[in-house]
SEKOL-916787 format. One line per field, with one value per residue: x, y, z of N, C-alpha, C, CB in turn; residue in three letters. Coordinates in pm, 1 decimal, padded with zeros to 6 digits, always signed. Glycine has a CB too. Layout:
nx = [X; ...]
ny = [Y; ...]
nz = [Z; ...]
cax = [X; ...]
cay = [Y; ...]
caz = [Z; ...]
cx = [X; ...]
cy = [Y; ...]
cz = [Z; ...]
cbx = [X; ...]
cby = [Y; ...]
cbz = [Z; ...]
aa = [ALA; ...]
//
This chain:
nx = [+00083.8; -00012.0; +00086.0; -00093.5; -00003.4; -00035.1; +00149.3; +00206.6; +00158.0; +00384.3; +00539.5; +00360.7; +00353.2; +00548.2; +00501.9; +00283.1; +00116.4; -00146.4; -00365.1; -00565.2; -00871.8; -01082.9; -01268.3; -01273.5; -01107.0; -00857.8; -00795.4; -00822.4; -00577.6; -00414.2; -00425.5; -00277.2; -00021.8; +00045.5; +00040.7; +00243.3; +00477.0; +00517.7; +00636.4; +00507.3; +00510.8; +00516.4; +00331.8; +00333.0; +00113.9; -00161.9; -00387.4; -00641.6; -00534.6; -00472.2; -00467.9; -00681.8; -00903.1; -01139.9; -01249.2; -01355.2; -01605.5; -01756.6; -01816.2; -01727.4; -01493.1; -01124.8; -00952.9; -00979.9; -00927.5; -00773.5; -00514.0; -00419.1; -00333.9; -00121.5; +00019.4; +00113.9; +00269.1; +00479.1; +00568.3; +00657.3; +00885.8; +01013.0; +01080.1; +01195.5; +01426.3; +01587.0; +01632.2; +01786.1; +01683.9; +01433.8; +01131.1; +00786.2; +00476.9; +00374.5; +00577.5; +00781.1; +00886.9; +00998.2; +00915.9; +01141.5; +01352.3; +01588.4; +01500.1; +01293.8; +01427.6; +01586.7; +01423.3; +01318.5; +01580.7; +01554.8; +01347.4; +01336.6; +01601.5; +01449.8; +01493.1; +01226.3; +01022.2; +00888.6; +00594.1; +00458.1; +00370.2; +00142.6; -00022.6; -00257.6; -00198.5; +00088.8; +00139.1; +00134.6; +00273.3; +00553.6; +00600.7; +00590.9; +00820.9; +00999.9; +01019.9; +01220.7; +01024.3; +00929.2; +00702.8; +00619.0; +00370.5; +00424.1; +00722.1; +00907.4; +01173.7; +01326.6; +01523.7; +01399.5]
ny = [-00118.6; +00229.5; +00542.8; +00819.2; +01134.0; +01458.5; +01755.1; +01967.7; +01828.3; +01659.9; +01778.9; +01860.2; +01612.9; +01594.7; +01714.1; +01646.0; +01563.4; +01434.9; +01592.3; +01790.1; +01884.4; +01773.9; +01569.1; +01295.6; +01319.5; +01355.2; +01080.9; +00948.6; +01027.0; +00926.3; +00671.5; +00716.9; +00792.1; +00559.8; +00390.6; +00504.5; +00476.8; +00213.9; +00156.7; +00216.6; +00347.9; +00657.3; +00874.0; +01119.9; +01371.6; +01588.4; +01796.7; +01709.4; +01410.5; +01111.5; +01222.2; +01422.3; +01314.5; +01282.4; +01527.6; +01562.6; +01530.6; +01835.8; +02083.7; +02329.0; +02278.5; +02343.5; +02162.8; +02225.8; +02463.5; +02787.8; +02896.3; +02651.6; +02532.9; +02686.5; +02666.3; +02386.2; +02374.9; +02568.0; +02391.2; +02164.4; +02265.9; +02389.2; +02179.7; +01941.6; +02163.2; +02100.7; +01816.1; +01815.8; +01702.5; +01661.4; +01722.0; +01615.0; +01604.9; +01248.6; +01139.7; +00944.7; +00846.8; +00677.7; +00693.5; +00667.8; +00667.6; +00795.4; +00988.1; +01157.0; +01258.4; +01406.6; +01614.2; +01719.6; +01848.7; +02010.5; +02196.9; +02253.2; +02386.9; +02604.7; +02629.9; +02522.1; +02617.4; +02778.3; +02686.3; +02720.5; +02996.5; +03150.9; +02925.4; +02796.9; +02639.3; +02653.8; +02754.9; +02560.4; +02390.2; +02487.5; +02488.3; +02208.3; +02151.9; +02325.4; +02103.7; +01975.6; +01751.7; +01631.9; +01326.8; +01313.0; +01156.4; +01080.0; +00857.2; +00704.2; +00462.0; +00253.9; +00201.3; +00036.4]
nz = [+00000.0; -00067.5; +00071.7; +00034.6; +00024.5; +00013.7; -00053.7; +00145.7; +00395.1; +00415.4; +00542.3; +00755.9; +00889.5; +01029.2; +01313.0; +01395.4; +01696.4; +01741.6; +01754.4; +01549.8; +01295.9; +01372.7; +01579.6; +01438.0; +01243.4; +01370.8; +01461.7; +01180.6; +01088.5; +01284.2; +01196.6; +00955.0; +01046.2; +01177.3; +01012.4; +00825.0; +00974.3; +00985.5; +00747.2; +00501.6; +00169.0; +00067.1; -00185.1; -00362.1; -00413.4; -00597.3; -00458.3; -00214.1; +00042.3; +00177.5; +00499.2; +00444.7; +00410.2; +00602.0; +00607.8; +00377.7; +00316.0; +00333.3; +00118.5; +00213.2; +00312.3; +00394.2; +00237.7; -00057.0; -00085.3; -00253.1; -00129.3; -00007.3; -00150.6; -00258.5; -00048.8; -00108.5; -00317.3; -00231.8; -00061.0; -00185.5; -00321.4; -00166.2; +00014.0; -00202.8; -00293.7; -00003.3; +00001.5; -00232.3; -00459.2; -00753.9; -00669.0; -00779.1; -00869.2; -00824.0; -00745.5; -00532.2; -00190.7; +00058.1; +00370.8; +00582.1; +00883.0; +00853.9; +00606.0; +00750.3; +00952.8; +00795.9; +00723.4; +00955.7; +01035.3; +00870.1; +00909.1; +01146.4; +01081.1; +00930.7; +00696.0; +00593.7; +00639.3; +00508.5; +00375.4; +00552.3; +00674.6; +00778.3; +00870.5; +01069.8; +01242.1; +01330.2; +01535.1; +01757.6; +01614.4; +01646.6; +01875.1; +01928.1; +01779.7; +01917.4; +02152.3; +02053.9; +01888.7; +02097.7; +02148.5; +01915.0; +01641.8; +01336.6; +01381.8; +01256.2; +01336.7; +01169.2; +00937.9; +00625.0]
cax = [+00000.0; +00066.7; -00003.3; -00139.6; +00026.9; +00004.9; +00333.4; +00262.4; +00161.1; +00524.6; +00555.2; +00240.0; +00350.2; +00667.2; +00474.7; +00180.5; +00085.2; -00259.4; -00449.3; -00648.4; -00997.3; -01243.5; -01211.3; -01274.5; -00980.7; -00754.9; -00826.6; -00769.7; -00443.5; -00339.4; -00379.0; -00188.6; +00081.6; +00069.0; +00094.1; +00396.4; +00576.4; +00513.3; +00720.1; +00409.2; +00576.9; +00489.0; +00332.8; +00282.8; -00057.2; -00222.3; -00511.4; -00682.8; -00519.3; -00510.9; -00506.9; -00737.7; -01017.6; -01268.9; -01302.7; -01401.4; -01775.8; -01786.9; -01824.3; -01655.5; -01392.9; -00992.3; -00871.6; -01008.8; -00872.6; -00598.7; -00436.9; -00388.2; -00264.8; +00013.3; +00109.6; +00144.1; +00377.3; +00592.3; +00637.3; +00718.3; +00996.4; +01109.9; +01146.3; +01314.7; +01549.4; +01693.3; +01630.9; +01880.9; +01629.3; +01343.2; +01006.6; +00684.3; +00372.0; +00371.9; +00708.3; +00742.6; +00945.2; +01072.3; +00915.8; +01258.8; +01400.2; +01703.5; +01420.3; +01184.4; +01521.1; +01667.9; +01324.5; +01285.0; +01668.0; +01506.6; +01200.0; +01405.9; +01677.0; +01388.1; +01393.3; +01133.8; +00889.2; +00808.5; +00463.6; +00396.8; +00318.9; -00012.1; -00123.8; -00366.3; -00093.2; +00211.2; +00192.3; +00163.6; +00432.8; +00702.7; +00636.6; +00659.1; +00954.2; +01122.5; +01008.2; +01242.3; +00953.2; +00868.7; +00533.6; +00494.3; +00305.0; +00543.7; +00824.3; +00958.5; +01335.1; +01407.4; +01518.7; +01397.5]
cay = [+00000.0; +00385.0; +00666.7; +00961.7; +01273.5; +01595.2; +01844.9; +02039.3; +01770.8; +01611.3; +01894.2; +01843.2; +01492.8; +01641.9; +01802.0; +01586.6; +01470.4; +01407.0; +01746.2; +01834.2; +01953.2; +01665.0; +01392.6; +01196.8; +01377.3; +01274.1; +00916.0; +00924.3; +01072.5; +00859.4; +00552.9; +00758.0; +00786.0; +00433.5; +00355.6; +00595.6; +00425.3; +00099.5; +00166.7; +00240.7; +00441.3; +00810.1; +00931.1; +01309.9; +01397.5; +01709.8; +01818.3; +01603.0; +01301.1; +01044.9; +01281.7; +01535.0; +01177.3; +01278.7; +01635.2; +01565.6; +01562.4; +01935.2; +02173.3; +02478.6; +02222.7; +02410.3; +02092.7; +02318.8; +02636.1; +02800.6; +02893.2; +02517.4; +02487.1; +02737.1; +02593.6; +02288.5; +02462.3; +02604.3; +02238.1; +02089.3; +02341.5; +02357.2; +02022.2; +01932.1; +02168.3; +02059.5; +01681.0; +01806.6; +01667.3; +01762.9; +01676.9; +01675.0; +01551.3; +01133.9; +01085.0; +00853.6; +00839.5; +00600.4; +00735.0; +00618.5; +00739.0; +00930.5; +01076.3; +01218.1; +01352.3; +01505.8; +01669.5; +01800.3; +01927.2; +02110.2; +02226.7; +02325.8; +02540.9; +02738.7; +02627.3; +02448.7; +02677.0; +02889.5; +02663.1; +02720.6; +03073.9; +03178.8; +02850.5; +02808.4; +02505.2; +02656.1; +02822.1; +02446.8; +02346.0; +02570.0; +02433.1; +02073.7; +02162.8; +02350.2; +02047.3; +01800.5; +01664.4; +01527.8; +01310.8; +01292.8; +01000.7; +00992.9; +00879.3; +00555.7; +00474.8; +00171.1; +00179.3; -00056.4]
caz = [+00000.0; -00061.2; +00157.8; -00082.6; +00049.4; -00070.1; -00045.8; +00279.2; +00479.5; +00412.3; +00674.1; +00886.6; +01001.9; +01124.7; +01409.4; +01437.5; +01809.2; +01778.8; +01744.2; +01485.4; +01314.3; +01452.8; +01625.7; +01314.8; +01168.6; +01427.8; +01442.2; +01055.4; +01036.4; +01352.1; +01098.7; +00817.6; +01092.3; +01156.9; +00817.4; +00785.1; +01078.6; +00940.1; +00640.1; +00387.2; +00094.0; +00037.0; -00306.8; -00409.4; -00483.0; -00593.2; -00407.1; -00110.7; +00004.9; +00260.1; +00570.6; +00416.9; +00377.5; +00669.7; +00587.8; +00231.7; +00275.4; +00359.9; +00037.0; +00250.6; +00372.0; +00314.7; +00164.3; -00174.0; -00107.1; -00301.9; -00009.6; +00073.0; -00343.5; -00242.3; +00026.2; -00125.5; -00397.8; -00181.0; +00032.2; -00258.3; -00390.4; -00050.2; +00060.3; -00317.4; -00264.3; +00083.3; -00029.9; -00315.6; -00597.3; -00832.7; -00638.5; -00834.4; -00816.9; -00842.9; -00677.8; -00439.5; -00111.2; +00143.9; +00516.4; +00713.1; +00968.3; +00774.8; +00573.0; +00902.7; +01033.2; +00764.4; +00680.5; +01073.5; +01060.0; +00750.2; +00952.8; +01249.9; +01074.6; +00911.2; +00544.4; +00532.1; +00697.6; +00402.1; +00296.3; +00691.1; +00706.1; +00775.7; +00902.4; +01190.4; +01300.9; +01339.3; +01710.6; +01771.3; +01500.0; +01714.4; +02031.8; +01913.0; +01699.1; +02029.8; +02224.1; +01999.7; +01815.8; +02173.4; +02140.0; +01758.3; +01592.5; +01286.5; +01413.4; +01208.7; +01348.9; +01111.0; +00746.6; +00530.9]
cx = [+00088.3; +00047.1; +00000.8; -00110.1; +00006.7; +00135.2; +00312.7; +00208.0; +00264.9; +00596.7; +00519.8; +00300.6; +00486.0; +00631.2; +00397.1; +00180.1; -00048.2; -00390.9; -00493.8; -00811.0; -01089.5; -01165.9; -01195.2; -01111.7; -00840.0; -00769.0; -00800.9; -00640.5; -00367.8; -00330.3; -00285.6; -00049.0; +00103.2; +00140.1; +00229.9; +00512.0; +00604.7; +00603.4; +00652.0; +00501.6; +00514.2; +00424.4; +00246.4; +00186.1; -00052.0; -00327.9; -00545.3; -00607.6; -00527.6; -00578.9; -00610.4; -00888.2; -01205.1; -01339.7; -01349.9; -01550.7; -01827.2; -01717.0; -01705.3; -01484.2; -01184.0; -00931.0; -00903.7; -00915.8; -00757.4; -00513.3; -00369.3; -00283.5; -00107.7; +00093.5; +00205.1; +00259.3; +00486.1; +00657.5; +00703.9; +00861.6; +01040.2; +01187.9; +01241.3; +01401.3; +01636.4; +01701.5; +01751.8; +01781.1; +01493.4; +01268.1; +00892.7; +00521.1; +00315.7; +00491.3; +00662.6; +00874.4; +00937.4; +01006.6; +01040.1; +01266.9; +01498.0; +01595.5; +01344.9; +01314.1; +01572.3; +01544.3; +01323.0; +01403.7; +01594.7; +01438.9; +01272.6; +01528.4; +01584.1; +01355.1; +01311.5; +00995.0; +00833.6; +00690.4; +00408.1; +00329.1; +00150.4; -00110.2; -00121.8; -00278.2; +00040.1; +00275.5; +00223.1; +00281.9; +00571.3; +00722.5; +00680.6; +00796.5; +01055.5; +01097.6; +01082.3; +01176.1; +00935.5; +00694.5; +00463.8; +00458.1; +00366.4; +00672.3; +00922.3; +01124.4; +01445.8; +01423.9; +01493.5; +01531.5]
cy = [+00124.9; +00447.8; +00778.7; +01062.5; +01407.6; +01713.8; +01883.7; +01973.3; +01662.7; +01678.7; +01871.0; +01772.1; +01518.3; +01672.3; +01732.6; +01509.3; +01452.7; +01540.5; +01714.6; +01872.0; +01911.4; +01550.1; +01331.0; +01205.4; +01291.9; +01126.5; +00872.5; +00960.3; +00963.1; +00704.7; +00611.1; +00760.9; +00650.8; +00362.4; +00377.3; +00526.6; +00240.2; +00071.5; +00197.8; +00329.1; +00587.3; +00865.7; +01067.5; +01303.4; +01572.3; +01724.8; +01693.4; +01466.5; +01239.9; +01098.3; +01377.8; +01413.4; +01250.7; +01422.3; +01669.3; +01602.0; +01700.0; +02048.3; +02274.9; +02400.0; +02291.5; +02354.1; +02131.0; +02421.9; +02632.3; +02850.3; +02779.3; +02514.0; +02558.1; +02673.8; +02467.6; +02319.5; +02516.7; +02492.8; +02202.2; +02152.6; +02336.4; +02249.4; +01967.8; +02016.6; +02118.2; +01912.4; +01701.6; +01743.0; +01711.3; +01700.3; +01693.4; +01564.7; +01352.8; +01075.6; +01023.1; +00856.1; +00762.5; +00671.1; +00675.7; +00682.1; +00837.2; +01026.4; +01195.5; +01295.5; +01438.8; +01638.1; +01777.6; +01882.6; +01999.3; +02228.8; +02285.3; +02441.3; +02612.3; +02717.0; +02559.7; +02499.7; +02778.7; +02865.0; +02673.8; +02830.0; +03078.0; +03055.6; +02837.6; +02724.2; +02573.0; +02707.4; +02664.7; +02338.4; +02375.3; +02503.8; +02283.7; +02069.2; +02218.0; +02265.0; +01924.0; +01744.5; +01537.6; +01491.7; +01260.3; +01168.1; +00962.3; +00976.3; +00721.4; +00585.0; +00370.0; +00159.3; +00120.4; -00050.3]
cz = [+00000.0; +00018.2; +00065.1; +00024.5; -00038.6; -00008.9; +00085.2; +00374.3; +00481.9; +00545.3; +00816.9; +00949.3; +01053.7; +01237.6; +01500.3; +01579.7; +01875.6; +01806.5; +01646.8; +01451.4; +01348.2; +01497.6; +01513.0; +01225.4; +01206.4; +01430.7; +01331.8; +01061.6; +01179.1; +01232.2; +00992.1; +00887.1; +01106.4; +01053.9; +00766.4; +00878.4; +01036.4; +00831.1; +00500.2; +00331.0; +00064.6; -00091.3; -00273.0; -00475.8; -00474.4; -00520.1; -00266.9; -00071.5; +00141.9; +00411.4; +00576.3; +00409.7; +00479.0; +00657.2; +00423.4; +00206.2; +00277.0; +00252.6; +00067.9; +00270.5; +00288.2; +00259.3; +00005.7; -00204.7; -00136.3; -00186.1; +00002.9; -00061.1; -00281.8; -00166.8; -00021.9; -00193.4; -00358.1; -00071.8; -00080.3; -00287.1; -00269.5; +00015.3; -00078.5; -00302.9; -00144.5; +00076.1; -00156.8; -00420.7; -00623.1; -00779.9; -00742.2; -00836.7; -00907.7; -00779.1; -00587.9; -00314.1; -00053.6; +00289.5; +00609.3; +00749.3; +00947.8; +00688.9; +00669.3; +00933.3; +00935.9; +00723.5; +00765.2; +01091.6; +00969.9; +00828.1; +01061.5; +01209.1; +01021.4; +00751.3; +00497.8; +00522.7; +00572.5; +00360.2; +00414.4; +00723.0; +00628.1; +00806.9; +01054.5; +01294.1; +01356.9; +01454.9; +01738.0; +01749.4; +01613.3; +01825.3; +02025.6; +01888.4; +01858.1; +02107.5; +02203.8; +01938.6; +01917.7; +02164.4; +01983.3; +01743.1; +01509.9; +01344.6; +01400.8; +01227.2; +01273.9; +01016.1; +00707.8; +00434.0]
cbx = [-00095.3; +00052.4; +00066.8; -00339.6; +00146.1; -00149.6; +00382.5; +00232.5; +00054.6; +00601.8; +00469.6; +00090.8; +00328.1; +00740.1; +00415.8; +00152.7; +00164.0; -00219.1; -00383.8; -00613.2; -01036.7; -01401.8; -01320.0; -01420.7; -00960.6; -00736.3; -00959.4; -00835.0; -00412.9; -00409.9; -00510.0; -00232.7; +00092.8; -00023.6; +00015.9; +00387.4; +00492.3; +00396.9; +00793.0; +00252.5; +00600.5; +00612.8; +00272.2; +00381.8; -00229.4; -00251.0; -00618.3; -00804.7; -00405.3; -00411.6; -00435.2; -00663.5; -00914.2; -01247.5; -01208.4; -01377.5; -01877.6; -01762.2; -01957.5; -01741.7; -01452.3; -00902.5; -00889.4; -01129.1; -00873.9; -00568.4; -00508.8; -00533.7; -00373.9; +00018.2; +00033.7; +00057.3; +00334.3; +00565.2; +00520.8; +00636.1; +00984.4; +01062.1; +00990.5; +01280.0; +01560.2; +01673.3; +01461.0; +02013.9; +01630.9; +01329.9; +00973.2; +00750.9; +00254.0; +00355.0; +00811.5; +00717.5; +00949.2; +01251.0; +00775.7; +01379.9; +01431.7; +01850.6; +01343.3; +01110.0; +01640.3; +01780.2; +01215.0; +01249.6; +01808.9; +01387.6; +01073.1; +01465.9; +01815.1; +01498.3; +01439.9; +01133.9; +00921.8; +00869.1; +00430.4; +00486.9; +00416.8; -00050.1; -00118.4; -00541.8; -00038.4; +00247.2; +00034.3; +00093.0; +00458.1; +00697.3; +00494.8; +00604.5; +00939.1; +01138.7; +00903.2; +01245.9; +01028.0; +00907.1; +00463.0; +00555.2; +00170.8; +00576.3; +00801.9; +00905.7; +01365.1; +01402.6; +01590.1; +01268.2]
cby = [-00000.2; +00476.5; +00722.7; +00979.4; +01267.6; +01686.7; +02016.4; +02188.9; +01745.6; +01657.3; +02012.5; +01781.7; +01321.0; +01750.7; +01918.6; +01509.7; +01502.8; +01329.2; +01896.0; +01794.4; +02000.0; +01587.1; +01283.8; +01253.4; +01545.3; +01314.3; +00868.8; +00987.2; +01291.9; +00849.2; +00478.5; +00927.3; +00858.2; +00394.5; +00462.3; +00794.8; +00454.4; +00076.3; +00044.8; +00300.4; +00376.8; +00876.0; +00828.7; +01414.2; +01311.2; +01747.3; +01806.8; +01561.7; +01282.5; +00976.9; +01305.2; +01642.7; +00956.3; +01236.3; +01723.7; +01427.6; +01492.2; +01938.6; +02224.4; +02577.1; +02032.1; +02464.1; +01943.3; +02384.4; +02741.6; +02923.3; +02911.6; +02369.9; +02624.0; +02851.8; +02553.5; +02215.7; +02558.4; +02737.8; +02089.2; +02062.9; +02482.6; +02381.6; +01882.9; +01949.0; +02269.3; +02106.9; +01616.1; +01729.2; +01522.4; +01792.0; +01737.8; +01717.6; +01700.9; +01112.5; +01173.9; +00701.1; +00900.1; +00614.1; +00685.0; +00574.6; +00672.1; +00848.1; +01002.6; +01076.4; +01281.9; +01448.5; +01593.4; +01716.8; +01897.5; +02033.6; +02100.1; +02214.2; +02563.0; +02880.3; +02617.4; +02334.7; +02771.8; +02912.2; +02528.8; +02705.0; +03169.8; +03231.6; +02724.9; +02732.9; +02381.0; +02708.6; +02922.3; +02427.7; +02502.8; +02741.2; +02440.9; +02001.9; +02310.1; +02482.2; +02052.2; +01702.6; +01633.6; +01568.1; +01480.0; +01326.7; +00982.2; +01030.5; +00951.5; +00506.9; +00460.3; +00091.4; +00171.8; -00037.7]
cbz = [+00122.0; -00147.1; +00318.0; -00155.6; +00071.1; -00074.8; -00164.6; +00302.3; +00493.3; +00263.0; +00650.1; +00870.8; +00943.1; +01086.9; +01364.4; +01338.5; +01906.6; +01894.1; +01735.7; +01443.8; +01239.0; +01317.3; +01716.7; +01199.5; +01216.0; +01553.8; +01458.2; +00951.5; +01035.1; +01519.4; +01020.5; +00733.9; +01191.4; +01158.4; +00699.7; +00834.8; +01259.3; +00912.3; +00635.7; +00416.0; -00023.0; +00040.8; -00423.8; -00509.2; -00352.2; -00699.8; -00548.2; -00152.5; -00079.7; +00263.7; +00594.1; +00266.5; +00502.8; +00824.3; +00646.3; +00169.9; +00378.5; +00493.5; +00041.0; +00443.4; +00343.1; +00366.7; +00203.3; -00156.1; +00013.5; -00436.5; +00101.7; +00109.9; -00556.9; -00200.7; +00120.5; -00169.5; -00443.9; -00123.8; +00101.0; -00369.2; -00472.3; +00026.7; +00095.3; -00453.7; -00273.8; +00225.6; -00074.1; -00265.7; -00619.8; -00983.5; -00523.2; -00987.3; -00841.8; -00968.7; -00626.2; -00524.1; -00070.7; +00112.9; +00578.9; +00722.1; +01041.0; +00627.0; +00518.9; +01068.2; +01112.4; +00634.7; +00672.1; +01202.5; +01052.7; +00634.1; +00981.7; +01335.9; +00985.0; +00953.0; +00445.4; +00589.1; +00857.8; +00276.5; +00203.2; +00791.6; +00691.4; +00630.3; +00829.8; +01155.3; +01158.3; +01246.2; +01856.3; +01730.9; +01310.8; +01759.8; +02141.3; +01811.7; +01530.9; +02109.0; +02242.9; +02076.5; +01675.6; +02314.3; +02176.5; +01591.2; +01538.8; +01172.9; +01544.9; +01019.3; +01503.2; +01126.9; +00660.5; +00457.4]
aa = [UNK; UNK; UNK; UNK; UNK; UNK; UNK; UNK; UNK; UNK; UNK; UNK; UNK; UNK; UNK; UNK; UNK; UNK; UNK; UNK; UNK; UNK; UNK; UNK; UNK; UNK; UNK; UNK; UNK; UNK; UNK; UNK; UNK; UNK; UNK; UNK; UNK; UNK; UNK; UNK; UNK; UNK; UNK; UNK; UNK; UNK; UNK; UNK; UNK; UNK; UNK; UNK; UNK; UNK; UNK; UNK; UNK; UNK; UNK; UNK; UNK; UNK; UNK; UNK; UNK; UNK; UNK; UNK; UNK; UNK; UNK; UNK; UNK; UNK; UNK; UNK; UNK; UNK; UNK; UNK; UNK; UNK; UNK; UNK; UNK; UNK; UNK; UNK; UNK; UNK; UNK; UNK; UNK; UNK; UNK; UNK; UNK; UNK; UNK; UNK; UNK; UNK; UNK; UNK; UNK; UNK; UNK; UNK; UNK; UNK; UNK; UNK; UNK; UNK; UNK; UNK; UNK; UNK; UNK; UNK; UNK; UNK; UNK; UNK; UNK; UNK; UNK; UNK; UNK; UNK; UNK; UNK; UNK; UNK; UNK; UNK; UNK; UNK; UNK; UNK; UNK; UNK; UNK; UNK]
//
């Protein structure tokens, strides 16, 4: 199996310790972490994807909004550059543990945060991030 990501939640699950917009929400993305810790592989999606699943039924829902599009746009270009290669939408990644870390050194010196501003997450983001990334749910430590 895959896990359907989209670009700036390559980000999200850097942070993730069980928050989010409904219960339902959380309980879904705790299986997408699962999944991710398990060794499930990663593919780049446009628009909605695995974590974005329970908030689908709702018209207004921000997994639409261009806002979210940018974001995504600027994860992707961000994370390909400090990954050193061309990201784009169908790639596929590896969730290991050298991946998660070199992502969060990313995310902790600062270049990663550029698809971060302006989201509702990121008072949250900081404190995890200055807490070590104590608590998160991804947090796979064995390479395949």
């Amino acid at each position: 199996m895959t896990v359907r990501l989209r670009a700036h939640h390559l980000l999200c699950m850097l942070t993730y310790v069980g928050k989010g917009y409904t219960p339902g929400f959380t309980v879904n993305y705790d299986r997408v972490a699962a999944r991710l810790n398990n060794g499930e592989d990663i593919e780049i999606v446009s628009g909605p994807d695995d974590i974005c699943a329970p908030l689908l039924n709702d018209c207004e829902a921000h997994c639409f909004a261009k806002g979210v599009v940018v974001r995504d746009t600027a994860a992707l270009a961000g994370i390909g550059a400090w990954l050193g290669k061309s990201l784009e939408v169908g790639h596929r990644l590896s969730p290991e543990g050298s991946l998660i870390e070199k992502l969060r050194s990313g995310f902790q010196a600062g270049s990663l945060r550029q698809a971060c501003e302006g989201c509702q997450w990121a008072g949250l983001c900081d404190r995890v991030m200055a807490s070590g990334f104590c608590g998160v749910k991804v947090a796979p430590t064995v390479s395949r």
